[in-house]
C-alpha positions, 0 to 999 in steps of 0.5 A: 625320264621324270619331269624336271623339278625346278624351284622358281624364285620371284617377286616383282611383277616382271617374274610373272610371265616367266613363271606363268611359262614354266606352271604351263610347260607339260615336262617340267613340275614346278614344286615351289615358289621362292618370293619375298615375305608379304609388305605393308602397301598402301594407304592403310598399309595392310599386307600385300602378296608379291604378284609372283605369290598370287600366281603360285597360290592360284596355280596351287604350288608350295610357297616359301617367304623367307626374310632372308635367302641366306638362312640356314633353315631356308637352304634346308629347305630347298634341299628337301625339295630336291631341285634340278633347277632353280630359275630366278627372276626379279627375286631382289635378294643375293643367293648364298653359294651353298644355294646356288650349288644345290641343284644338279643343273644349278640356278638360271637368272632371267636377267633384263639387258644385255649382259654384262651392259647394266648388271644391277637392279635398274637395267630397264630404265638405265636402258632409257635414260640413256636413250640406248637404240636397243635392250633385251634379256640374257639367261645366265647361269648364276655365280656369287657376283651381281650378274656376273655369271655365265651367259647361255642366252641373249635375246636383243629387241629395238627400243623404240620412241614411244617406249616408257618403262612400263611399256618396256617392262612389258615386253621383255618380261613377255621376251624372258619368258619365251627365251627361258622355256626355249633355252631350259630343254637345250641347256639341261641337254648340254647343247648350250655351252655356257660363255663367261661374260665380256670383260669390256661393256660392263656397267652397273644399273644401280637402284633408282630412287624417288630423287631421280625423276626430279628434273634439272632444266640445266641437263638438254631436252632430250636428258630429261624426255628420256628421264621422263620415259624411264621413270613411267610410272614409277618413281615419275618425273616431276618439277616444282612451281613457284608458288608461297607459302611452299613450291607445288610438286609437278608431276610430268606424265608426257613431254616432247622435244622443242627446238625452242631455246631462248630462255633460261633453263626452267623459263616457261617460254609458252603455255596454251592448248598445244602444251607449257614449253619450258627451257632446258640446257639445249632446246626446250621441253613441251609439258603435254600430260602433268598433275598437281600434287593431290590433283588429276593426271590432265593434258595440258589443255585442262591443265590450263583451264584451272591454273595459270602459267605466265611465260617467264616464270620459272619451274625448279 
């Protein structure tokens, strides 16, 4: 039997490992690499490779960029590669019906949560900012809805205390990974009957934007530690410092929960070496690791040693 011919179609940097997998698998031959077209990034806004492209290109595979997934020549294309599959994983464009129906064993998505809870584009750090106990990653047969296919797999794994989004990020691109190479033999077998969806937990993870990390004191403590996690690294959490002629951006790196309340939300109630405690809505936060907009990511300690902080001044 000839090798297995798949299409990997990929982006963000959580497709790697995925992709990695499926470059190593001896039975399987990776014939082209989908990923979006090269971005300006930067601070001189030269273009950029997707870390899934500088995968494919070491790996020495064909790479396609089209602008747009739903274009007549790119479908044709695909269909000269001949496809048995096509996996998809962080792609970040909706495929057209006349691609998902163009190979024999269709297209799978490496999707990271437990379908159907959080469908969409942000399901890592929905999960956190939810402060949800467990997430993990399902395989699915993919339809023309947003993740709305058929699920083949799933695979659940604990959220743990010390998760950020980059930690989780992590390990559930390391779990999409082994979940994928062991579900492709058995599915293309027909051991695997692919199971619609639940009609009951849906929910949507939309797209997270800058805006959301800036913290509202009035939410609990624990609102805004789980945001704190969820947004590291990116977009991060952040505050503002009274300050003329304009408030000064903080940026929140690391905080823990307080039992300290009495103050009114965004009240700095203590700044010393063990951390700058500041009010929420229930309980208080203690700021350990924070930067100055144009300033070192520092503990709070060597935060202090260059800038003030009285207790009752408030951070917006």
């Amino acid at each position: 039997m000839p090798p297995l011919r798949i299409v990997f179609m990929g982006t963000a940097e959580i497709a790697c490992p995925g992709l990695n997998a499926l470059l190593r698998a001896p039975d399987w031959n990776v014939v082209a690499v989908v990923t979006q077209p090269d971005r300006p990034k930067g601070r001189d806004l030269k273009l950029q490779p997707s870390p899934v492209k500088r995968i494919a290109l070491a790996g020495g595979v064909a790479v396609l960029q089209p602008e747009r997934a739903r274009q007549e020549s790119f479908v044709q294309q695909l269909k000269a590669l001949q496809p048995d599959l096509i996996v998809v994983t962080a792609y970040g464009q909706i495929l057209p019906k006349a691609t998902l129906d163009l190979p024999k064993f269709g297209c799978l998505n490496v999707h990271m949560s437990l379908l159907p809870k959080y469908r969409g584009a942000a399901p890592i750090q929905w999960a956190l900012l939810n402060g949800d106990s467990e997430t993990g990653v399902t395989i699915m047969k993919m339809d023309e809805g947003m993740d709305t296919g058929d699920i083949l797999t799933q695979k659940a794994i604990p959220i743990s205390q010390n998760d950020t989004a980059a930690t989780l990020h992590e390990r559930l691109a390391e779990l999409g990974a082994n979940l994928l190479l062991a579900t492709i033999p058995e599915f293309v077998a027909g051991k695997i009957e692919p199971r619609p969806q639940p009609a009951d937990g849906v929910s949507y993870a939309r797209k997270i934007s800058k805006e959301d990390g800036h913290l509202d004191w009035k939410q609990p403590a624990r609102s805004l530690w789980n945001r704190i996690r969820a947004f590291k690294p990116w977009p991060g959490a952040f505050a503002f410092q009274n300050a003329e002629p304009k408030p000064i951006l903080l940026k929140i790196w690391d905080a823990e929960i307080v039992t300290q309340s009495a103050g009114a939300p965004g009240e700095i109630l203590a700044a010393d070496r063990s951390g700058i405690v500041v009010a929420c809505g229930e309980q208080a936060l203690r700021i350990l690791e924070l930067q100055r907009e144009g300033g070192k990511r520092l503990k709070a300690a060597e935060f202090l040693a260059g800038h003030h902080f009285q207790p009752g001044e408030k951070l917006i």
